[in-house]
C-alpha positions in Angstrom: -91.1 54.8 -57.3 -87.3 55.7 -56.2 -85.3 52.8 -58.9 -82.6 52.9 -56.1 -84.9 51.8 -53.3 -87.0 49.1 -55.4 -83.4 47.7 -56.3 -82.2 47.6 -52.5 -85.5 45.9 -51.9 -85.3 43.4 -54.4 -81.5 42.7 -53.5 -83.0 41.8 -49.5 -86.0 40.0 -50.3 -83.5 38.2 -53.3 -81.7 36.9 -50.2 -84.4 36.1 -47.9 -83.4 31.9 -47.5 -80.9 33.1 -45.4 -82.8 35.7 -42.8 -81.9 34.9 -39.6 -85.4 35.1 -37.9 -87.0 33.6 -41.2 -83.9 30.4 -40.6 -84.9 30.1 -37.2 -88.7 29.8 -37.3 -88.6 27.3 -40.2 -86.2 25.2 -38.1 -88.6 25.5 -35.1 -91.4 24.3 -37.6 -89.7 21.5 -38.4 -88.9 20.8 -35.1 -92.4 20.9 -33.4 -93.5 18.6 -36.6 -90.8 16.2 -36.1 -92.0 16.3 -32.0 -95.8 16.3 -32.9 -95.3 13.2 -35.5 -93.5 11.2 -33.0 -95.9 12.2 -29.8 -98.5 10.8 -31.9 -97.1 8.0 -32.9 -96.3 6.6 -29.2 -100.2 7.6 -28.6 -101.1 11.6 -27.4 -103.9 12.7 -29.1 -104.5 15.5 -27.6 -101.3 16.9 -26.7 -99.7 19.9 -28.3 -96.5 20.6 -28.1 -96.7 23.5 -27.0 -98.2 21.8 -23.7 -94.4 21.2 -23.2 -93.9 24.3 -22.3 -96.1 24.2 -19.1 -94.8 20.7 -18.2 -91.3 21.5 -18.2 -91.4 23.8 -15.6 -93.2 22.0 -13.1 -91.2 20.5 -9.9 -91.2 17.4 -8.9 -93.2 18.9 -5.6 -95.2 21.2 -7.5 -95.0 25.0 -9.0 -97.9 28.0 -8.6 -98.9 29.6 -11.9 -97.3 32.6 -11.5 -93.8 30.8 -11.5 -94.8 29.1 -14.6 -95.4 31.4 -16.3 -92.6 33.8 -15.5 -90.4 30.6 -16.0 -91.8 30.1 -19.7 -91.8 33.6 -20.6 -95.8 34.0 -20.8 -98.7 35.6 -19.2 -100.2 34.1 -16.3 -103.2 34.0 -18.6 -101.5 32.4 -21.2 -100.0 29.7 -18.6 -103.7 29.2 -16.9 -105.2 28.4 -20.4 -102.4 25.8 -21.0 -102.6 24.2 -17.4 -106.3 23.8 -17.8 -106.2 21.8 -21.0 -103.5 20.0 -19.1 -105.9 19.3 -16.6 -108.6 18.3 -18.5 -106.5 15.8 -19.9 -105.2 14.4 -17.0 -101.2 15.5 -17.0 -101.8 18.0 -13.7 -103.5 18.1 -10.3 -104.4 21.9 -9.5 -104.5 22.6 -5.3 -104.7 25.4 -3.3 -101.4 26.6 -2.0 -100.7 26.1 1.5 -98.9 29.3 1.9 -101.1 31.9 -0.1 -104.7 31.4 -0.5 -104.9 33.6 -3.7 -102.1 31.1 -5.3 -102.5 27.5 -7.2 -100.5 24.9 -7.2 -100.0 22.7 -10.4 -98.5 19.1 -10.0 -97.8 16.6 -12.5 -99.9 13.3 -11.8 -98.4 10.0 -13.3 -99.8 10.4 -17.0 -97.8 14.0 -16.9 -94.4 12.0 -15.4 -95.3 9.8 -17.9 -95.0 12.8 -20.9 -92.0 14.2 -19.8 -90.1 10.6 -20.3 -91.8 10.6 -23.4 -90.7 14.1 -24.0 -87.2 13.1 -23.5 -87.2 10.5 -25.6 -88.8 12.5 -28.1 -86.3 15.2 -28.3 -83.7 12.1 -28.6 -85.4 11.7 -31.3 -85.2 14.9 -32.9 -82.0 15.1 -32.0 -80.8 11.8 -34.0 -83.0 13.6 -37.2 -81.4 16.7 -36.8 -77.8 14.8 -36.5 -78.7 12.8 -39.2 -79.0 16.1 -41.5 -76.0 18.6 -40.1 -73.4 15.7 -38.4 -73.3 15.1 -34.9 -70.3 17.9 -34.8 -72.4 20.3 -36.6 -75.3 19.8 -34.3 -73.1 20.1 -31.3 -71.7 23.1 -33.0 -75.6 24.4 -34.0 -76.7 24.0 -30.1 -73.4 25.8 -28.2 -74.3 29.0 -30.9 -77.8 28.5 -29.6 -77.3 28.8 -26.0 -74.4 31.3 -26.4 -77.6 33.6 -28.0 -80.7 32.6 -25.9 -78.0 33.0 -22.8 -77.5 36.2 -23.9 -80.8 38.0 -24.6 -81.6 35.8 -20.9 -79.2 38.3 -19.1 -79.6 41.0 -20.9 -83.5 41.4 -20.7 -84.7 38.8 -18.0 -82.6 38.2 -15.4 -81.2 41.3 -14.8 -84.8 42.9 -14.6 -88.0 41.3 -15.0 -89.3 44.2 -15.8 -91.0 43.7 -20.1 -90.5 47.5 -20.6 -87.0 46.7 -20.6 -86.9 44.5 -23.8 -86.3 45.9 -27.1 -89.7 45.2 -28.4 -91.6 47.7 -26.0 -89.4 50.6 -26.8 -91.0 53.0 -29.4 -88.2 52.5 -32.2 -87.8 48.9 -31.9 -88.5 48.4 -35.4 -85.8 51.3 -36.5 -83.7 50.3 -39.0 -80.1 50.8 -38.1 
């Protein structure tokens, strides 16, 4: 093998504690533990928090599937699958839509009003964790980098075209290195 290459290699992976993507999904684990510990400690069994995703995006008068999901970033199928254990459990009413019969309608009932108080209080409380750690400045600091990014890659591959084939991902040399 190419001495020169192994040596490159073994300088990156030397450095990997401080990959970005590697950085970001460890702090998202520690996140959703932080969230899941806490949800179950004020009393939801069965609740993921990934079932966040689907209740944040409902309105107060109710949202069809196909909004959900395009607000979440998911497939409708992904979105039905999570509205459905929602259901089950007693966060959502599903109803037909008044204004196209082919369309769904997903409303929060009082138990899923209830979750996203206890959702907000819950991110209070990962907020005081993660303040506890960086420093309320550094947190502040750690967020406005965030949104600056996520704002970003939103206008650059969502809102400006909803169309998928326009992200990075689906071109054929997204994985180039440059």
């Amino acid at each position: 093998m190419n001495d020169e290459l192994l040596q490159e290699v073994s300088a990156f992976k030397a450095n990997k504690e401080r990959l970005l993507g590697r950085l970001l999904n460890r702090t998202y684990r520690y996140m959703s533990d932080l969230a899941g510990d806490y949800l179950k400690g004020v009393g939801y069994e069965n609740f993921r928090v990934g079932h966040i995703v689907a209740l944040v995006h409902i309105g107060s008068e109710g949202t069809n599937i196909n909004k959900l999901a395009a607000g979440a970033g998911m497939t409708k199928q992904g979105m039905s699958k999570l509205i459905k254990e929602l259901q089950i459990e007693g966060f959502v009413d599903v109803v037909k839509d008044q204004t196209d019969a082919r369309a769904l309608i997903v409303k929060l009932t009082e138990k899923g009003f209830q979750a996203m108080i206890d959702w907000k209080k819950c991110t209070q409380h990962i907020n005081q964790k993660f303040a506890e750690i960086l420093g309320e400045d550094k947190l502040d600091l750690f967020k406005d980098i965030m949104v600056e990014l996520v704002n970003d890659y939103e206008n650059k591959y969502l809102t400006s075209s909803r169309n998928y084939l326009n992200h990075p991902m689906m071109q054929a040399n997204w994985m180039a290195v440059k």
